[in-house]
N, C-alpha and C positions, 0 to 999 in steps of 0.2 A: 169264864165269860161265855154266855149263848153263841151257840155258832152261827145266828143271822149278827150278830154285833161283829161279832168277827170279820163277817162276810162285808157288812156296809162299811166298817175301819178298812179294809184292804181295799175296797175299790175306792175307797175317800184317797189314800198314799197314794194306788196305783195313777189314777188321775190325775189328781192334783199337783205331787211332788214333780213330776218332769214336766210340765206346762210352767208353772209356777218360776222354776231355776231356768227356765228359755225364756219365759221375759224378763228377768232378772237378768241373762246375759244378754238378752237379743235387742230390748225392748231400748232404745237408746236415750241415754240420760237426759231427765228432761221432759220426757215427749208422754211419760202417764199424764194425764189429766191435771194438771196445775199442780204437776211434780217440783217445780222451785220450791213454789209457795209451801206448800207440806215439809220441804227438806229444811227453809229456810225454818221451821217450829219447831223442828226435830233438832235444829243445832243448835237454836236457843235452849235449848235444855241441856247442852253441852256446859253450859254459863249459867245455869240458874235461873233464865228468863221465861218465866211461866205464862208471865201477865205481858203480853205485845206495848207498847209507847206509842201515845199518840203525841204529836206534835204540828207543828205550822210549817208548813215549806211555803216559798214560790211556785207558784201554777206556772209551768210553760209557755201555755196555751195564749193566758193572759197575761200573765205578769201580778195577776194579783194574790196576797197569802191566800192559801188554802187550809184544811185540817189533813194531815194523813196519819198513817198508823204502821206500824211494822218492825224490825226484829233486827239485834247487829247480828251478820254472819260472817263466816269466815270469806275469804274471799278464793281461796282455789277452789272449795266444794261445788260454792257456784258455779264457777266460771267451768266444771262440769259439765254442769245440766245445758249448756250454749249448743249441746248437738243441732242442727237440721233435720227439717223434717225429710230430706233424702238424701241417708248419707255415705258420704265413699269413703274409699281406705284411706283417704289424706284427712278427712274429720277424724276418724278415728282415730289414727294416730295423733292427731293434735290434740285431742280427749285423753287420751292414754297417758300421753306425756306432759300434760297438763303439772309446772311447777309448784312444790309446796308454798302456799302464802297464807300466812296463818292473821294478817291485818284484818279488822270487820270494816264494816260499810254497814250503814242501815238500809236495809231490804223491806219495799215497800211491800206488805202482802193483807189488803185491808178484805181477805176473803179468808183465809186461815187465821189471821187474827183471833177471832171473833171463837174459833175452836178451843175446849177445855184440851189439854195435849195430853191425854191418858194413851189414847192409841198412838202414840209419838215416842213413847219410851224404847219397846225395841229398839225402833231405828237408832234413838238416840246411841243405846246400848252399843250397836254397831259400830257407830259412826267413832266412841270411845275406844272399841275395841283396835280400829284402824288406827286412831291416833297413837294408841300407848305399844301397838307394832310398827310405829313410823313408814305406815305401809305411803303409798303414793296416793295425791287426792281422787283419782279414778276406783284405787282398790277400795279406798273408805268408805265411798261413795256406795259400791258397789256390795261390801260388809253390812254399810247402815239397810241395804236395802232387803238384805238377807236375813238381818233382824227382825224386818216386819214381815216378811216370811214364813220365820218361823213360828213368830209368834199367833197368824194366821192360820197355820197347819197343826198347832197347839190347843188352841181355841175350840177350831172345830172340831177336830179328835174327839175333844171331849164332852162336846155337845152330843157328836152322833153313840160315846157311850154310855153318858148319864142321863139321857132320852128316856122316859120309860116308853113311849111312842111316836111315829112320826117321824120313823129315820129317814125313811127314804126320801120323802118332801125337804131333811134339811141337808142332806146329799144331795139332792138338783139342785138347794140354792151354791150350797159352796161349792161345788165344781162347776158349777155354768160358765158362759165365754165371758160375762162381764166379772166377775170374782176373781177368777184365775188368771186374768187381763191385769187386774189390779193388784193380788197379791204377791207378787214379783217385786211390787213399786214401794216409793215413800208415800205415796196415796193410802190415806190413812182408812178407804169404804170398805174394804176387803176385810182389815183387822175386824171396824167396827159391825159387821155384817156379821162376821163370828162372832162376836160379844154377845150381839143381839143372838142368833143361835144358840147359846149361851145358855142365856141369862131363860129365854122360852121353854128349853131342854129342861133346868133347874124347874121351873113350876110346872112339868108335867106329873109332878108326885108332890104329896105333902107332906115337908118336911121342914123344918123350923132350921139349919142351916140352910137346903138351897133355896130357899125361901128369902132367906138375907143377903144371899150370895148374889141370889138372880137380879133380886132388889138395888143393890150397891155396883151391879155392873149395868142396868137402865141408867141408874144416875149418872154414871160414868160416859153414858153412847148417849143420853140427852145432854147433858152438859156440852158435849162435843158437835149433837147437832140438835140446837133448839129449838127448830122446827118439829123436829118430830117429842116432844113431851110430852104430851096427850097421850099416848102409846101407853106411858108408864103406867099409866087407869088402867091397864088390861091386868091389871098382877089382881086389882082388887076382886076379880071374879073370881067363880061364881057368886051371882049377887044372890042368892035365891038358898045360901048354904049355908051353916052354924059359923059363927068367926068374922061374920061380915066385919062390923065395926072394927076389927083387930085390925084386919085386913087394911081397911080404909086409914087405920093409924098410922101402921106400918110405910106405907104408899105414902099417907102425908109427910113422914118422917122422911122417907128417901126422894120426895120432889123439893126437898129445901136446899139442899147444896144445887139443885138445880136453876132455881129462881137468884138464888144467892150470885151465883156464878153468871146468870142471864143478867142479873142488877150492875154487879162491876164491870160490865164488858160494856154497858150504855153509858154508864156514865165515866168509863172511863176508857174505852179502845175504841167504840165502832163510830165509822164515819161513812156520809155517801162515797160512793163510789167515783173517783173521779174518770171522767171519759171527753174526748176531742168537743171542742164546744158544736151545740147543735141548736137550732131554734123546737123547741117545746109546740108537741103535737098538738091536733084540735079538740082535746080532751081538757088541755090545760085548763084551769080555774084562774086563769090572770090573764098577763102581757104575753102575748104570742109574740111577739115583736123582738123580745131578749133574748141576750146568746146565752143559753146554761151551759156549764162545764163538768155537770156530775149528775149522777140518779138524783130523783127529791123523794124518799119516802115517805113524809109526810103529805105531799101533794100526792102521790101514789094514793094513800089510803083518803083522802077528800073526793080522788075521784071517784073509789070505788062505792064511798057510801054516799055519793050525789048524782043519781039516786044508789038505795041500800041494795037495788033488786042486782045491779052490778057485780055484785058479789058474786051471785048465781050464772048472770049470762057467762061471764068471763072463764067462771069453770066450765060450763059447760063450751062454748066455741073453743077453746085451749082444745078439751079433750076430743071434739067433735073433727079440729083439723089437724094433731098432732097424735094424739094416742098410736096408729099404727106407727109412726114415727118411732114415738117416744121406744115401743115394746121391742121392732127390728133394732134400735141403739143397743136397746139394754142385751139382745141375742149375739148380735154383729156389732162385739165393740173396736174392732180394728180395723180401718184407722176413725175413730171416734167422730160422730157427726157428718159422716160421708155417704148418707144411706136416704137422703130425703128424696132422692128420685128415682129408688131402685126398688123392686115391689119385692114383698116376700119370696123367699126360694125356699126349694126343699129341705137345706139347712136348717132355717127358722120353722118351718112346719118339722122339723122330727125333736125340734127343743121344745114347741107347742105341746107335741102332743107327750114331750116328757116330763112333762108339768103336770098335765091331765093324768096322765099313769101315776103318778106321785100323792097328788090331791086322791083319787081313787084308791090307795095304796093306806093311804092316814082315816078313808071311811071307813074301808074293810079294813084296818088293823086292830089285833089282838088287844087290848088296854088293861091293865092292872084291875081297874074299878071302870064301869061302865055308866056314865052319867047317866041321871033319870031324863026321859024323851024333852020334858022342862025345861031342867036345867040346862041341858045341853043347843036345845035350840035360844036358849035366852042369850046362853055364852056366846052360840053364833050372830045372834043380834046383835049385842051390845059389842062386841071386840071388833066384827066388820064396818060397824057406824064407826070408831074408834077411831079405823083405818081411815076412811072416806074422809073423817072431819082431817086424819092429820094431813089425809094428803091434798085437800079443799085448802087450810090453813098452810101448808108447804107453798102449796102456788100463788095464793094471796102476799106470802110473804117475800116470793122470788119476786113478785110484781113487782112490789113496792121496791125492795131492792136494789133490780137490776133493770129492769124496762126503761127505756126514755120517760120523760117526763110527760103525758097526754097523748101516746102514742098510738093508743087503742086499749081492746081489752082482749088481744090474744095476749098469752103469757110462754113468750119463745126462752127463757131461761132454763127452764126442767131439763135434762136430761136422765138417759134412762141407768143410770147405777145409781138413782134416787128412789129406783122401787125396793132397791137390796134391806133395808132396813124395815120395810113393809113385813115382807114374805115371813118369817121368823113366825109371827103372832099369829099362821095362820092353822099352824100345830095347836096351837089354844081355840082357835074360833069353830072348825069344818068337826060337828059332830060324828061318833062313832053310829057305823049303823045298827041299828037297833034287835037286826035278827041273828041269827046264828052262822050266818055267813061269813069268816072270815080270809082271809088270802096268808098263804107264805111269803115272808115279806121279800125271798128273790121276784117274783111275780111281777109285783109293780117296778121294782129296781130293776128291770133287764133294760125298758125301754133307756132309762138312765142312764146303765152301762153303757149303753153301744154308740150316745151321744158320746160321753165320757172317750171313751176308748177312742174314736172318730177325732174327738180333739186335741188327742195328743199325736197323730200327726199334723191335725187342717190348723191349727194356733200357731204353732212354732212355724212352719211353711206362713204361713199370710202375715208375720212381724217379718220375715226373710223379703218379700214378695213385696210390700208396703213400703218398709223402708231403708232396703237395700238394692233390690234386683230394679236400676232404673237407667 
């Protein structure tokens, strides 16, 4: 193995692995990012339950039937994740000695639902291995999470050594604070963040296994978040090369368990969202007057194409009053959503500028084959637009979703470990430069390192400091 692969595998461990097992212990159950709801998909697969159940309950609110959707789970794994968000040593030990109860309950989770559970396996693995050691619901808990760990720390591995270029850029994304945040967790964005790493590593060389490999694990990260599909078009470049049509076959072939899996989840799992009843904004297209109890997606999407140009404004004010937001989330993810009134700090400007050393690092690097000036500016065309559309279509679809019904046309739903699946494609997109100038690939990895190295102490201290020291 070259000693720069060696070099980026070691700082990938040295990073990663102790950040990674500190939110794994530190990080209190429950408290990742709609860690239930993930856990509760990972135990249905304990059971064979691949496909979520929708059914009719009573609304609360109202009293009148509703649709909902969601998973039987166990009932101590649950009752787990019940941490606070500031906890003391009498939570903890109430957590800890949390009794075995192995009765299910149906767990409503009409947000994971909707997810193919490929990244769900480890944890499941875990969550199996705790049960057939009859360990205590805290330890299994704590196994299942150590599943998706490793299988995170697996992923990437082997992204950064079957790369032929572009280590460094996929080293900023999987060590960064939102990654390493997540890969501790049953939050399944971390696993699928290395998929996507992955599967991009895989088609930086042509080859007819990683070619299929990279193919079948897009399928795998689209099925899981259907928003981002359009992405999977990047495999078909360059457009401008011998094989196109191959290509384009290939593609069509791996976007149909895609569509397949987006077809059975509509008509058979996904439902609005239900939320506290609220009177519907001045956007609405009807009766302002009515109490609604849930998102209306379909009213979502009438307001956005009455008029069509909606489409446009909406991305644009989103991005125009959230972007900085959205970017400090995705740097500063703990404690998640606590950052909209604190302006950048020298933290996020040395991750900024370890991005930029990264991207710089994938111009100047070395590459097997050097694209002609062409093809390589086409490929940055076409796979950047690629991006833009999915992630214009990501926020049109959070609208619809999750926004009140007429409430305007900012879209406050996005959060920032929604850019994690972007980043991957841009090792395919950001052309080689074209002169003889190349860099050693420690060069642009120092600024990397010395965030890296930085947040294996500042991570574990601010989970300590967040939700403990209170």
């Amino acid at each position: 193995m070259p000693r720069a692969k060696i070099f980026v595998l070691a700082v990938y461990i040295f990073c990663a692995l102790p950040v990674c097992l500190a939110t794994l212990v530190l990080l209190p159950p429950g408290l990742a990012p709609d860690e239930p709801a993930h856990l509760a998909r990972a135990e249905g697969l304990l059971h064979g339950a691949i496909l979520a159940v929708r059914k009719t309950n009573i609304d609360p609110f109202t009293g009148k039937p509703e649709a909902i959707v969601g998973i039987k789970v166990e009932r101590d794994l649950q009752a787990v994740t019940h941490a606070p968000d500031q906890v003391t040593l009498a939570d903890m030990n109430s957590l800890t000695a949390t009794p075995p109860d192995r009765r299910k309950f149906f767990d409503q989770i009409p947000n994971t639902a909707r997810y193919f559970p490929i990244a769900y396996i480890p944890g499941t693995i875990g969550l199996a291995l705790g049960l057939a050691l009859h360990l205590s619901p805290y330890l299994i808990f704590l196994l299942g999470r150590a599943g998706m760990m490793l299988a995170f720390l697996l992923l990437g591995g082997l992204a950064l050594w079957l790369t032929a270029y572009g280590e460094v850029l996929l080293l900023a994304i999987l060590i960064s604070p939102m990654t390493l945040f997540l890969g501790g967790s049953f939050n399944e964005d971390a696993v699928i963040a290395a998929m996507v790493c992955l599967a991009c590593a895989l088609l930086t060389q042509p080859s007819r296994w990683r070619r299929y490999t990279a193919l079948a694990l897009l399928a795998g990260v689209m099925s899981a978040k259907l928003l981002y599909a359009p992405l999977l078009a990047a495999a078909v470049f360059p457009l401008n090369e011998p094989g196109l049509w191959q290509r384009l076959r290939e593609t069509a072939i791996a976007a149909l368990p895609v569509l397949l899996w987006g077809g059975i989840i509509a008509a058979f799992v996904v439902v609005p969202f239900g939320i506290p009843p609220y009177h519907p904004g001045p956007l609405y297209l009807g009766d302002r007057s009515v109490w609604l109890d849930h998102t209306d997606p379909a009213m979502g999407l009438r307001i956005m194409l009455h008029p069509p140009t909606r489409l446009a404004i909406a991305f644009y004010e989103t991005n125009k009053y959230y972007m900085r937001f959205f970017l400090r989330q995705f740097l500063e993810p703990i404690p998640v959503g606590a950052l909209s009134a604190t302006p950048p700090t020298p933290y996020h400007w040395a991750w900024g500028m370890a991005y930029v050393s990264a991207l710089l690092g994938l111009i100047f690097n070395k590459r097997p084959e050097r694209a002609a000036l062409q093809t390589a500016l086409l490929n940055f065309a076409g796979i950047t637009a690629l991006i833009l559309l999915t992630y214009w279509l990501l926020l049109i679809g959070l609208y619809m979703d999750w926004n009140f019904a007429g409430g305007g046309l900012l879209i406050f739903s996005f959060v920032g470990r929604y850019f994690l699946p972007f980043l991957p494609f841009f090792i395919l997109a950001v052309p080689a430069w074209q002169g003889k100038i190349s860099l050693p690939i420690w060069l642009p990895a120092l600024p990397v390192l010395c965030v890296g190295i930085f947040d294996l102490g500042y991570l574990p201290v601010k989970l300590v400091t967040v939700y403990y020291l209170h």
